[in-house]
N, CA, C and O atoms as a Maestro MAE file, in Angstrom:
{
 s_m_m2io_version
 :::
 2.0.0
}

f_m_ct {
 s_m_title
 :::
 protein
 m_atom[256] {
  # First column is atom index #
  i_m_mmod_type
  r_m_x_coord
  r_m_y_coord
  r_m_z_coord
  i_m_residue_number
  s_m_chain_name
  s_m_pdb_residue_name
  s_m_pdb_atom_name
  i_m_atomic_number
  :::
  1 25 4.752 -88.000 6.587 1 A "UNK " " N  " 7
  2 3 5.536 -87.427 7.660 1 A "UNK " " CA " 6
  3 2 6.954 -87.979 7.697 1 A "UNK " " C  " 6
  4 15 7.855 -87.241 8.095 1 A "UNK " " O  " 8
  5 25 7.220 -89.246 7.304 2 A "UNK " " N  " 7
  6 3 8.347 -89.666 7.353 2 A "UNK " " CA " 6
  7 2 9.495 -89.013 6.258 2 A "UNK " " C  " 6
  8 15 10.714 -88.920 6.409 2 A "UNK " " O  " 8
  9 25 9.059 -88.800 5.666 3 A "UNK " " N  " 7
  10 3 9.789 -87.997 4.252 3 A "UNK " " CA " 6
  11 2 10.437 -86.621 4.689 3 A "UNK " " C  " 6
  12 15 11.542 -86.278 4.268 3 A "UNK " " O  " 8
  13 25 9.530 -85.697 5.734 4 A "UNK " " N  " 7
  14 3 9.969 -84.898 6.804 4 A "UNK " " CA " 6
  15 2 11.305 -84.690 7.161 4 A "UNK " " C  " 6
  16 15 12.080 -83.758 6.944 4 A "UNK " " O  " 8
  17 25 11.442 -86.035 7.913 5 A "UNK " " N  " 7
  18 3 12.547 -86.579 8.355 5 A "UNK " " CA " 6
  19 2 13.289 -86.708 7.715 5 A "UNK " " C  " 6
  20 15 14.268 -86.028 8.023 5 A "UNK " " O  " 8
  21 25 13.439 -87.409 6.667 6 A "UNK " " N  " 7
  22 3 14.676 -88.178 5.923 6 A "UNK " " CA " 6
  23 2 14.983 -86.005 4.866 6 A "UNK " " C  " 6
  24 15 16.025 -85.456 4.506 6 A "UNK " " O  " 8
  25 25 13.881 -85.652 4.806 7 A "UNK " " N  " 7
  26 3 13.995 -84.286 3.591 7 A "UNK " " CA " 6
  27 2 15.492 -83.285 4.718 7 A "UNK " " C  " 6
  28 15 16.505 -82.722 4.301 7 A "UNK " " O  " 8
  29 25 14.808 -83.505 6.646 8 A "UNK " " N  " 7
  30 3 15.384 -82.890 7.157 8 A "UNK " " CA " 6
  31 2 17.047 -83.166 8.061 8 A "UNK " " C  " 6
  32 15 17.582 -82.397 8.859 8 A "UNK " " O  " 8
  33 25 17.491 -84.383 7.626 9 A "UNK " " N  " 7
  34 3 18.305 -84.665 7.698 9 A "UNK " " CA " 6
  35 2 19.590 -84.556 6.376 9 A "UNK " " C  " 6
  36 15 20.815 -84.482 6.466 9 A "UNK " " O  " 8
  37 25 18.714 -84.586 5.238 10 A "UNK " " N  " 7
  38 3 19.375 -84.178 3.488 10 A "UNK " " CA " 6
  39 2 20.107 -82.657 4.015 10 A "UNK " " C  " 6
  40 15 21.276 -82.306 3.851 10 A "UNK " " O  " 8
  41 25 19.115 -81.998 4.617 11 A "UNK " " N  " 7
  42 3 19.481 -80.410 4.601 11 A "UNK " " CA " 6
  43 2 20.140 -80.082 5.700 11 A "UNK " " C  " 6
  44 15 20.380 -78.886 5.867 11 A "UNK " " O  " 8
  45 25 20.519 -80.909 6.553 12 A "UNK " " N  " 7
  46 3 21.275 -80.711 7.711 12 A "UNK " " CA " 6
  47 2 22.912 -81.059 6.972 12 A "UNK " " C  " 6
  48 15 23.837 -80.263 7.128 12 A "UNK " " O  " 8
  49 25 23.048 -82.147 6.299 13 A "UNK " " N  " 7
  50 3 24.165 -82.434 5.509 13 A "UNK " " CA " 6
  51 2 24.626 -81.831 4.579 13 A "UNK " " C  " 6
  52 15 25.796 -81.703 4.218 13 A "UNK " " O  " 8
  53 25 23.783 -81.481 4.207 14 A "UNK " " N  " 7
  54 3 23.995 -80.109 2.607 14 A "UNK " " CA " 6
  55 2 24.898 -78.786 3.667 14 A "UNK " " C  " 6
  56 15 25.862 -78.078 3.378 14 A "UNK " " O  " 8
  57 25 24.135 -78.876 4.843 15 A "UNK " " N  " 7
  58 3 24.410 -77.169 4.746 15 A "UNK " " CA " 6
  59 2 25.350 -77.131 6.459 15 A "UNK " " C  " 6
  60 15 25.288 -76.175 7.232 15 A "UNK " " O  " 8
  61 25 25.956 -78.098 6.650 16 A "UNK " " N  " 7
  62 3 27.218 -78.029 7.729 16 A "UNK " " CA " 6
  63 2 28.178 -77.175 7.393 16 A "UNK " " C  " 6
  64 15 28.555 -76.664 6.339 16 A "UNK " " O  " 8
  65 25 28.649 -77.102 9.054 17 A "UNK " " N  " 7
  66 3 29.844 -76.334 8.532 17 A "UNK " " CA " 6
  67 2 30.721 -76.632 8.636 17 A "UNK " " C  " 6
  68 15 30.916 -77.308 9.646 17 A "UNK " " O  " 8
  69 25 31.842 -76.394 7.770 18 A "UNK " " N  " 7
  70 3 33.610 -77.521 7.302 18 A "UNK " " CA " 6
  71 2 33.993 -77.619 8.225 18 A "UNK " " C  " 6
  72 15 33.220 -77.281 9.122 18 A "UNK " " O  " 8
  73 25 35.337 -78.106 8.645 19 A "UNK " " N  " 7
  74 3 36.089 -78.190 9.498 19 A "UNK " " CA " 6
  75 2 36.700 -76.839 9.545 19 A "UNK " " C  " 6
  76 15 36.330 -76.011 8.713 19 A "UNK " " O  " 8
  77 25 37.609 -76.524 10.442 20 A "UNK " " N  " 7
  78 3 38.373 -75.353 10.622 20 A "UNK " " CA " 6
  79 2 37.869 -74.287 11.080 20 A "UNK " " C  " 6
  80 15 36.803 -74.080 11.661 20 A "UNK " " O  " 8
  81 25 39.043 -73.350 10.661 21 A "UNK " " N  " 7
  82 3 38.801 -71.984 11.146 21 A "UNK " " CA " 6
  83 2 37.570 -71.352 10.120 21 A "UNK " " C  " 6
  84 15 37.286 -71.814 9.015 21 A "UNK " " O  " 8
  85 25 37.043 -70.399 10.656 22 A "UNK " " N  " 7
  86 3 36.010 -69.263 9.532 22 A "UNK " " CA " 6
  87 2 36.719 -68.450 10.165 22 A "UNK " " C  " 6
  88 15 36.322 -68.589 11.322 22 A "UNK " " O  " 8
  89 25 37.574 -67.627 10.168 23 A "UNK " " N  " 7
  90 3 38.524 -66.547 9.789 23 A "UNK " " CA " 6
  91 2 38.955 -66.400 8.586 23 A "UNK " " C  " 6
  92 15 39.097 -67.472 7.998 23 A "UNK " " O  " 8
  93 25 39.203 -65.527 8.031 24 A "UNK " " N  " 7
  94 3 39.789 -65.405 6.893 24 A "UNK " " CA " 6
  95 2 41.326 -65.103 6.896 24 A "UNK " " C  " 6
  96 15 41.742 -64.492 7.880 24 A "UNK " " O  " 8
  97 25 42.098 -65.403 6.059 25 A "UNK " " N  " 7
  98 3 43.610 -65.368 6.298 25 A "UNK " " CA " 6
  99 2 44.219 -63.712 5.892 25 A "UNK " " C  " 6
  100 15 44.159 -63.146 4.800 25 A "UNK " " O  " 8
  101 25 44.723 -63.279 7.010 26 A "UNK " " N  " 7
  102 3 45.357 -62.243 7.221 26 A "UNK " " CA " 6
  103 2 46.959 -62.300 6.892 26 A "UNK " " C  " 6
  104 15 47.729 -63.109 7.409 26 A "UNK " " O  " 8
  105 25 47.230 -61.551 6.182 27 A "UNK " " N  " 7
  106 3 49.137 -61.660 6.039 27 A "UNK " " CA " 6
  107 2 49.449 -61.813 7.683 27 A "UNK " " C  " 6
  108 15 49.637 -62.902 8.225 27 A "UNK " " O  " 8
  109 25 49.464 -60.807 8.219 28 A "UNK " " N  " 7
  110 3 49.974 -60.746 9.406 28 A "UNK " " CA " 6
  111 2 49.252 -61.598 10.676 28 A "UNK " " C  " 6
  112 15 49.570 -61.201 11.796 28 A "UNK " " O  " 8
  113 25 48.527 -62.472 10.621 29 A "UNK " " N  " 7
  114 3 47.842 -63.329 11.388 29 A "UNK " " CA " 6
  115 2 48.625 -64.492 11.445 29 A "UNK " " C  " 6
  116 15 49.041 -65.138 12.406 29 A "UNK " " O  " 8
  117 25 48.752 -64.642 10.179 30 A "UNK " " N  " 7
  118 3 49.593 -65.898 9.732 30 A "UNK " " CA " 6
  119 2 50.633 -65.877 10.063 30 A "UNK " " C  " 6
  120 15 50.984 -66.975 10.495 30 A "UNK " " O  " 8
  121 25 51.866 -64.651 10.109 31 A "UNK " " N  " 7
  122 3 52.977 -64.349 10.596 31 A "UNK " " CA " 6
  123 2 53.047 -64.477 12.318 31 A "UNK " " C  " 6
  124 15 53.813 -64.961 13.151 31 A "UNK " " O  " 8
  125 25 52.063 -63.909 12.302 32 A "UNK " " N  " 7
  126 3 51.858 -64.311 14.206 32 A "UNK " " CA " 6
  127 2 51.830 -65.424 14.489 32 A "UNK " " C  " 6
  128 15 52.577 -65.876 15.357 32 A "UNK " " O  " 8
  129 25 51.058 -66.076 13.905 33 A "UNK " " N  " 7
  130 3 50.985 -67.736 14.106 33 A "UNK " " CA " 6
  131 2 51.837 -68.807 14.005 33 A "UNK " " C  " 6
  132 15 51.810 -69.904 14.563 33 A "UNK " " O  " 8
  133 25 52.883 -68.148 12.914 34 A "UNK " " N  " 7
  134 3 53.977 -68.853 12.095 34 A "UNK " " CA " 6
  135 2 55.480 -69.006 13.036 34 A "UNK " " C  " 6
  136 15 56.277 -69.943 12.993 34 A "UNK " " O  " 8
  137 25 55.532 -68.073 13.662 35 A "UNK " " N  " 7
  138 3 56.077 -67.530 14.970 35 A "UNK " " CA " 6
  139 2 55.817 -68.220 16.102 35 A "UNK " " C  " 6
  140 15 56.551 -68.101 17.084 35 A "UNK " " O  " 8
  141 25 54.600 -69.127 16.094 36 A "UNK " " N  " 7
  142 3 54.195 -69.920 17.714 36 A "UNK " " CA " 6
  143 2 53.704 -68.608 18.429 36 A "UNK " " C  " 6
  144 15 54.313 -68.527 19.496 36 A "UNK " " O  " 8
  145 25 52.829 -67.532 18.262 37 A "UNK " " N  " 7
  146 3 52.546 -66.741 19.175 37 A "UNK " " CA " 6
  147 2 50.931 -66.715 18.982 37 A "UNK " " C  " 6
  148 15 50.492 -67.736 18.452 37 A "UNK " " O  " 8
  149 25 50.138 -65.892 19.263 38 A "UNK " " N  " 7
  150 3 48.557 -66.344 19.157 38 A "UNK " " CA " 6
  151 2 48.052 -64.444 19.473 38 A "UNK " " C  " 6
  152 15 48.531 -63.598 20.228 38 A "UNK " " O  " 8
  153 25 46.711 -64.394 18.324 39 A "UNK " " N  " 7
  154 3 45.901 -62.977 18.739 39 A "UNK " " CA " 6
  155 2 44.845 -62.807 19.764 39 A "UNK " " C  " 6
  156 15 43.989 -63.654 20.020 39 A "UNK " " O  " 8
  157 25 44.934 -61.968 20.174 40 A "UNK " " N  " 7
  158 3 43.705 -61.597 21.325 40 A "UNK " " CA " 6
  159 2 43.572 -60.161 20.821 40 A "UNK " " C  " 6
  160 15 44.350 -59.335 20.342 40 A "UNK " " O  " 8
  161 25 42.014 -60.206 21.183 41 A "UNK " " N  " 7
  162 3 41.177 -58.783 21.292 41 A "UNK " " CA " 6
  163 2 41.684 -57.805 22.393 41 A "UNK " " C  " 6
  164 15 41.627 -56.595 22.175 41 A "UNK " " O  " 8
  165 25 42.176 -58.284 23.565 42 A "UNK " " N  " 7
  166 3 42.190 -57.370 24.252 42 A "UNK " " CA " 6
  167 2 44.031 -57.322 24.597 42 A "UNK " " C  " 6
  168 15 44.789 -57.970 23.876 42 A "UNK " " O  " 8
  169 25 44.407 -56.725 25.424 43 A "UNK " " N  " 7
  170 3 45.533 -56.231 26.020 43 A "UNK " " CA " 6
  171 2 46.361 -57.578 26.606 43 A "UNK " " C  " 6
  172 15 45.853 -58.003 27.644 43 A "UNK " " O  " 8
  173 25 47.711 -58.441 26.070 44 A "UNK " " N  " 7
  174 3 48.109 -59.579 26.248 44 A "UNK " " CA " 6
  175 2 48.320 -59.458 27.732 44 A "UNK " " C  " 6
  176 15 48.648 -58.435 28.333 44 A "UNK " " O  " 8
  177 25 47.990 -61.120 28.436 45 A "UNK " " N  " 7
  178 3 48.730 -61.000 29.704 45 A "UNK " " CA " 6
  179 2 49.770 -60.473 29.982 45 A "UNK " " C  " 6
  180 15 50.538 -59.998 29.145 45 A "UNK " " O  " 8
  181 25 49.990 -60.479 31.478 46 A "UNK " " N  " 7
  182 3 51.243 -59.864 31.745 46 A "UNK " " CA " 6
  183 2 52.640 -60.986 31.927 46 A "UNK " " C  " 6
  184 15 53.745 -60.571 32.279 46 A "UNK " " O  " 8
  185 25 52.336 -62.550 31.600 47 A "UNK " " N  " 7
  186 3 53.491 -63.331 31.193 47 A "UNK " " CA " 6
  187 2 53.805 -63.073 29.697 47 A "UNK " " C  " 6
  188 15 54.912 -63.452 29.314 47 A "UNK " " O  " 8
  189 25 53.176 -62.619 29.012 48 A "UNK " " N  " 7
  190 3 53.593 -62.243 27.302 48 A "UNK " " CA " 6
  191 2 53.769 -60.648 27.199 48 A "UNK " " C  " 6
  192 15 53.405 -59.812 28.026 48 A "UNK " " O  " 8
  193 25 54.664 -60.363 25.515 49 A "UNK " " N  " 7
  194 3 54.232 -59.114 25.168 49 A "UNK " " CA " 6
  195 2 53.748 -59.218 24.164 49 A "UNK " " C  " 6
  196 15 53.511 -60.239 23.519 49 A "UNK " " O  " 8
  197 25 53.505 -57.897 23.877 50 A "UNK " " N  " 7
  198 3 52.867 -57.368 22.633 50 A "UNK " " CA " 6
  199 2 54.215 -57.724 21.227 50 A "UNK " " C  " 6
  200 15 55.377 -57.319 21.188 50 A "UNK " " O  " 8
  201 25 53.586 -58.464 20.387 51 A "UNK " " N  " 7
  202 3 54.931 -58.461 19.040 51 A "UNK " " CA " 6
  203 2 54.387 -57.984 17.758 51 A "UNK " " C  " 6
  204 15 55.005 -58.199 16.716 51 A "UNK " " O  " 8
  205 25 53.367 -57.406 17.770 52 A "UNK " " N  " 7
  206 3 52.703 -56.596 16.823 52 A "UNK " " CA " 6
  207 2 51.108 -56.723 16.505 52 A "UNK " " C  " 6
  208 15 50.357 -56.434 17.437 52 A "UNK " " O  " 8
  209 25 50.470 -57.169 15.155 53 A "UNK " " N  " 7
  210 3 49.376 -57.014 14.783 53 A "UNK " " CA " 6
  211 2 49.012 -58.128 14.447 53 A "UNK " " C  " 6
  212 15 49.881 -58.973 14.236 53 A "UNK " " O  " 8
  213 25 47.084 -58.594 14.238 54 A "UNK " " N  " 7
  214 3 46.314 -59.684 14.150 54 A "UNK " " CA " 6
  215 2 45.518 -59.237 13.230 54 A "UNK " " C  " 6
  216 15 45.368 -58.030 13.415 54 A "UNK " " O  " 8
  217 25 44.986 -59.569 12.414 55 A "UNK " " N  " 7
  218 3 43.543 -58.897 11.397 55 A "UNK " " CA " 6
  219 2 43.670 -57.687 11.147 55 A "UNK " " C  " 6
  220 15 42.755 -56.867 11.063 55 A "UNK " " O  " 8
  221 25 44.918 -57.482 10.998 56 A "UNK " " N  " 7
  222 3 44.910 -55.987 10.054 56 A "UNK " " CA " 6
  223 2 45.092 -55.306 10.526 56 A "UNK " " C  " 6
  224 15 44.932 -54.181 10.050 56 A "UNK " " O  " 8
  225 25 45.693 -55.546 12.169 57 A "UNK " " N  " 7
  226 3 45.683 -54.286 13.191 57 A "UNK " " CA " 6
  227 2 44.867 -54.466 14.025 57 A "UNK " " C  " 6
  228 15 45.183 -54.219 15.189 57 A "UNK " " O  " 8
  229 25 43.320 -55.039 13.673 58 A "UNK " " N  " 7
  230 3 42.919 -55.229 14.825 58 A "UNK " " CA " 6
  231 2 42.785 -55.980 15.679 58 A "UNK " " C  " 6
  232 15 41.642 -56.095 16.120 58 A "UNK " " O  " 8
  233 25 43.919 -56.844 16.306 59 A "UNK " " N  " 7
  234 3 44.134 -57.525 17.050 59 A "UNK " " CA " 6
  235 2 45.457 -57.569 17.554 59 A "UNK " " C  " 6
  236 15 46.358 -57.365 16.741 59 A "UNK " " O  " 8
  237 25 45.858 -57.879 19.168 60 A "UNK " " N  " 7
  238 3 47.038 -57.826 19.463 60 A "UNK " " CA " 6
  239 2 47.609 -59.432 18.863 60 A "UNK " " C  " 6
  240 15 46.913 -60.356 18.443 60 A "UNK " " O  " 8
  241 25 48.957 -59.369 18.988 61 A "UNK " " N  " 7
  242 3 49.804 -60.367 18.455 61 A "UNK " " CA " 6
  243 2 50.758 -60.590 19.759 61 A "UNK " " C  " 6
  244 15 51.698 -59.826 19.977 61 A "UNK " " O  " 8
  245 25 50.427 -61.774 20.674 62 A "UNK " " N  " 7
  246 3 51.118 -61.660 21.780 62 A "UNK " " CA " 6
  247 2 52.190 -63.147 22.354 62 A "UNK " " C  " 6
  248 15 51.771 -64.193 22.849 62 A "UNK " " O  " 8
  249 25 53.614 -62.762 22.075 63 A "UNK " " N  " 7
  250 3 54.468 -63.359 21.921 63 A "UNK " " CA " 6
  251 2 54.669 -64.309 23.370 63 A "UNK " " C  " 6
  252 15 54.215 -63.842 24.415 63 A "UNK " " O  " 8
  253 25 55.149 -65.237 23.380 64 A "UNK " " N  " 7
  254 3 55.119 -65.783 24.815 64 A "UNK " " CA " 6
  255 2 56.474 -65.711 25.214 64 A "UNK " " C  " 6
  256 15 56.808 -66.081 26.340 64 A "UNK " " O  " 8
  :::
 }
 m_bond[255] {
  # First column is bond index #
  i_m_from
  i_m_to
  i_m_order
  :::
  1 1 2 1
  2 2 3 1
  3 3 4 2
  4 3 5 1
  5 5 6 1
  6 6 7 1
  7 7 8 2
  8 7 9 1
  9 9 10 1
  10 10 11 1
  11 11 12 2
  12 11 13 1
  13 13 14 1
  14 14 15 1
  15 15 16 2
  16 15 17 1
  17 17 18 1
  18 18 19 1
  19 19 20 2
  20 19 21 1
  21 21 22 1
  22 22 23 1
  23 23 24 2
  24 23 25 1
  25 25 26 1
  26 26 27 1
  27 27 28 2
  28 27 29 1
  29 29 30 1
  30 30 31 1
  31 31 32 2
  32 31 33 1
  33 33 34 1
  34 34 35 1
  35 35 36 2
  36 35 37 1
  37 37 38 1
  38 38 39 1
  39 39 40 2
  40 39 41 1
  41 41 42 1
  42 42 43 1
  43 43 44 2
  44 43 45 1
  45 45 46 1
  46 46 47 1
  47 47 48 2
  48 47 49 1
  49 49 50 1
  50 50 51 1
  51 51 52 2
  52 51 53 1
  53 53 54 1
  54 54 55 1
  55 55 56 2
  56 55 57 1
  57 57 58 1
  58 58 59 1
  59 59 60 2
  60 59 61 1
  61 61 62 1
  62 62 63 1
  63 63 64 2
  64 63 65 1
  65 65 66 1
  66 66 67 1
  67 67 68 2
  68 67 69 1
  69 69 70 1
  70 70 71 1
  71 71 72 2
  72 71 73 1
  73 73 74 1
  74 74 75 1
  75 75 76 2
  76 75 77 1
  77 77 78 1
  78 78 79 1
  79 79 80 2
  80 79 81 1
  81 81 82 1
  82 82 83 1
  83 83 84 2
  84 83 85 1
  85 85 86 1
  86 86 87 1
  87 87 88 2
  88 87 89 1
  89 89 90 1
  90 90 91 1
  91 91 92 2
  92 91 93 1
  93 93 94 1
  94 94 95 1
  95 95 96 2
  96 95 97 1
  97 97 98 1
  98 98 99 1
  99 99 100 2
  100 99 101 1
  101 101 102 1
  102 102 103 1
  103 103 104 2
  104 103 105 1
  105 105 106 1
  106 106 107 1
  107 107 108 2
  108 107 109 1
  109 109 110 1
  110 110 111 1
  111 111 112 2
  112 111 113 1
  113 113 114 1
  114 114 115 1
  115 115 116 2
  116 115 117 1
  117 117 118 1
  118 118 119 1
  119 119 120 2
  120 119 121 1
  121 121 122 1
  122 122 123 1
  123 123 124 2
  124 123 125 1
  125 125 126 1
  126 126 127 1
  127 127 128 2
  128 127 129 1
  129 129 130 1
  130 130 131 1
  131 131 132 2
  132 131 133 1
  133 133 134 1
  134 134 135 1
  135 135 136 2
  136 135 137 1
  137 137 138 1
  138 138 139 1
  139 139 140 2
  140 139 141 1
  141 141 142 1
  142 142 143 1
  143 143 144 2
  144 143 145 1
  145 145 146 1
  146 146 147 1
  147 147 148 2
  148 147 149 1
  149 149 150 1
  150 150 151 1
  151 151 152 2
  152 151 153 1
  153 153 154 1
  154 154 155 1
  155 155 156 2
  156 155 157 1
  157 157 158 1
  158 158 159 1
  159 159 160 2
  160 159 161 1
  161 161 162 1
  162 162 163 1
  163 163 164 2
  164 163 165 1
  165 165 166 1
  166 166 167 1
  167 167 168 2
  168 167 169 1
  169 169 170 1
  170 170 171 1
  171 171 172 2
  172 171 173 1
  173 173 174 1
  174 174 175 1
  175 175 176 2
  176 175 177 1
  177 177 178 1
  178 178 179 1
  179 179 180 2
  180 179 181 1
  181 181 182 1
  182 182 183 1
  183 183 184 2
  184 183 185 1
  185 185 186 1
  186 186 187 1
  187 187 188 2
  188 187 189 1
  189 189 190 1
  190 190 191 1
  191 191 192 2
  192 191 193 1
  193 193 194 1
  194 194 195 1
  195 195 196 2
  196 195 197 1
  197 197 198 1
  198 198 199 1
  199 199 200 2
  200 199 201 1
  201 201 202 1
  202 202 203 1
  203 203 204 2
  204 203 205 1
  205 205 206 1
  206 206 207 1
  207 207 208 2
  208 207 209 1
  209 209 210 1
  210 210 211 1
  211 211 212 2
  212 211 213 1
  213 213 214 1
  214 214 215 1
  215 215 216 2
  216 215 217 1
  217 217 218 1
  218 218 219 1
  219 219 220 2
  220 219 221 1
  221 221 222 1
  222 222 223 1
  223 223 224 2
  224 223 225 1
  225 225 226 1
  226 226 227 1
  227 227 228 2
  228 227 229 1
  229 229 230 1
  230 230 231 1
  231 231 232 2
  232 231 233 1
  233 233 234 1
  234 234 235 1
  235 235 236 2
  236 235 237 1
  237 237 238 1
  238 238 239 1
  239 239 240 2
  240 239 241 1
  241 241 242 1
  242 242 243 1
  243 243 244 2
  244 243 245 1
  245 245 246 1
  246 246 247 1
  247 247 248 2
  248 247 249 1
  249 249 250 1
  250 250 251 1
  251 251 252 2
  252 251 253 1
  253 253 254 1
  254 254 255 1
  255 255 256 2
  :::
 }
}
């Protein structure tokens, strides 16, 4: 039983997940970002606007 243990801690380490983002890098995500501005799914507050696109379009790009 002890082997259990030590087998289920091997496979907890094997199979973490990295640091960072899991997004994948978008031209225009990066440009948003690069800018100091940030994407949202939905419609930017009303202290920001809209400065274009996030994931290809689908996401707003909202400037502060």
């Amino acid at each position: 039983m002890k082997i259990l243990y030590l087998l289920l801690s091997v496979f907890l380490l094997l199979f973490q997940a990295t640091s960072g983002s899991a997004d994948p890098i978008f031209p225009d995500t990066v440009e948003c970002r690069r800018q100091g501005n940030f994407c949202l799914r939905t419609a930017c507050p009303t202290s920001t606007v809209a400065a274009g696109t996030c994931h290809l379009g689908t996401l707003n790009c909202c400037a502060k």
